[in-house]
PLY file of the C-alpha trace (Angstrom):
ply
format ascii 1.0
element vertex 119
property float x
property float y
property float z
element edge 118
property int vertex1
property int vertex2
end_header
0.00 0.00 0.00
2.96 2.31 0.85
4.48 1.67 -2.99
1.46 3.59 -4.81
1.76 6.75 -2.35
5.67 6.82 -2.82
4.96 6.43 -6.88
2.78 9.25 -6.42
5.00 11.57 -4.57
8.23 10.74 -6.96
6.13 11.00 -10.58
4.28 14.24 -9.44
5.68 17.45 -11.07
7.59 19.47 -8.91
5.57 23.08 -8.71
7.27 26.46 -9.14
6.30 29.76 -7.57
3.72 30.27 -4.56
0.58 27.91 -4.67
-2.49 29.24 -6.52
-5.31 30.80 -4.43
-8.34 28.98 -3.69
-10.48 29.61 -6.77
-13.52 31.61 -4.94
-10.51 34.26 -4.02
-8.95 34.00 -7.44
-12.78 34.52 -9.09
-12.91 37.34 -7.01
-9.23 38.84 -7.51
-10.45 38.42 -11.79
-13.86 40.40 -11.30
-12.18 43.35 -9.40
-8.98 43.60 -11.93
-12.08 43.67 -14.80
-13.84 46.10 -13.13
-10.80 47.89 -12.80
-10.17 47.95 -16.42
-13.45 49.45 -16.90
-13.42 51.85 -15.26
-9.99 52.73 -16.62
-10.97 53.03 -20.34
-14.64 54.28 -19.62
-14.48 56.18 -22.55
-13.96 52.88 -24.68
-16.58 50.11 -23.09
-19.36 53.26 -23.71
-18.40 53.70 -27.76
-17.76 50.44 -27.78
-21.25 49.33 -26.23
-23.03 52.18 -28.06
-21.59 50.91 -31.55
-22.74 47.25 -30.88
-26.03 48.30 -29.85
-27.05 50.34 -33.31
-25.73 47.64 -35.65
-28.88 45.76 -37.15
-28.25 42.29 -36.50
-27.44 42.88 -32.82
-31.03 45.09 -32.37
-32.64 41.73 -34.43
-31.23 39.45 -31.77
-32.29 41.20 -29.10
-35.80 41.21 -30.23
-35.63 37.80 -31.02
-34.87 37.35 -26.87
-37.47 39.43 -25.80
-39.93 38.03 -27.92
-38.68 34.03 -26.37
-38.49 35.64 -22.93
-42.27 37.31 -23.42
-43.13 34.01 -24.95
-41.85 31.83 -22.21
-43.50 33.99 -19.44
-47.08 33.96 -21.14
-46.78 30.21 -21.20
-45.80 29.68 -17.75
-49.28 31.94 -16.26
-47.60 34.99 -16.40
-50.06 38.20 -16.55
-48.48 41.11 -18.23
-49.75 44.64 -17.38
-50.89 46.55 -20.66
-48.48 48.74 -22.52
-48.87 52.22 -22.38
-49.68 55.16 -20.52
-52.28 53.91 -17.63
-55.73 55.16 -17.45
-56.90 57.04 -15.41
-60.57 56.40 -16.41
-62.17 53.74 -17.96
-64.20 54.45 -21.04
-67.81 54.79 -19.88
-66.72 57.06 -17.06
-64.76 59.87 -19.00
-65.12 63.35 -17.75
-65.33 65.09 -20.29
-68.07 63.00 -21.76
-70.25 63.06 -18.69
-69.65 66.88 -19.15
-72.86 67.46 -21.36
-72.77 67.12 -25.28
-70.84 70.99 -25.81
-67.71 69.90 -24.70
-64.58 68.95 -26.27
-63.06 65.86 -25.14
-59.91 66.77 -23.89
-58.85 63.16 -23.84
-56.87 61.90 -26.68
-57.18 58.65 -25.38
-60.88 58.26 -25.73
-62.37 56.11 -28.19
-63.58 57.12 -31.31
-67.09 56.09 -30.53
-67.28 58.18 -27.10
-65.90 60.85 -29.22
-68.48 60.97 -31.65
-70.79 60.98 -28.36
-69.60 64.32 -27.28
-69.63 66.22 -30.25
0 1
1 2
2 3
3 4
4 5
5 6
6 7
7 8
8 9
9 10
10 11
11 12
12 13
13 14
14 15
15 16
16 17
17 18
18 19
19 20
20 21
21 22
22 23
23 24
24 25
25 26
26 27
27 28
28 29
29 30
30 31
31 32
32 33
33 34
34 35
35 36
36 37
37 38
38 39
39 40
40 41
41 42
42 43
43 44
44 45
45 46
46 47
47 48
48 49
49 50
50 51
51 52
52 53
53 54
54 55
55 56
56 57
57 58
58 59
59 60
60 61
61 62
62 63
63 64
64 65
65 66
66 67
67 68
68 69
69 70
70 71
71 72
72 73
73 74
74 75
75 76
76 77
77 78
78 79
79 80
80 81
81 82
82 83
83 84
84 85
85 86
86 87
87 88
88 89
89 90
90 91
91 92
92 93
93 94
94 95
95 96
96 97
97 98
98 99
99 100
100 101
101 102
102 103
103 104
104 105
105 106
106 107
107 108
108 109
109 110
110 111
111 112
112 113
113 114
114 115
115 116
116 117
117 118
């Protein structure tokens, strides 16, 4: 049994320098000399992000995600809220159509139909 562990110890390479670090403190030692970099050559990573965001084929792809990612959500339950600017009436209730038919509707998001109500 003793003959495998001294095999080991004479056929393993002899290691130069100081040990490595543990790898959560060499993960950590990468992230902070990136970061460092960054911040460096600011002036770079912003051109450089702003010139890979207008090129076509980069704007397709991330459509193409949000589209899968939108996709994915729906299909799992997911309720979105509706786009736009949120009402602050519903329909029926408008002010300016319970206002009495010689008033403008000062809503441009009223309905055609409660427009044509008013005037």
């Amino acid at each position: 049994m003793s003959v495998p562990l001294l095999l080991d110890t004479v056929l393993a390479k002899p290691t130069r320098g100081r040990p490595r670090l543990p790898t959560p403190e060499r993960l950590e030692n990468k992230k902070a000399t990136q970061k460092a970099w960054v911040l460096r050559n600011y002036d770079y990573v912003t051109a450089q992000c702003k010139r890979l965001s207008t090129r076509p084929e980069y704007r397709e792809r991330r459509k193409e995600l949000y589209a899968w990612k939108r996709q994915s959500l729906l299909e799992s339950g997911f309720v979105p809220r509706p786009r736009g600017r949120p009402r602050l009436y519903e329909a029926p209730e408008c002010p300016s159509t319970l206002a009495g038919p010689d008033t403008e509707c000062v809503h441009r998001d009223c309905p055609a139909e409660l427009k044509s109500l008013v005037v």
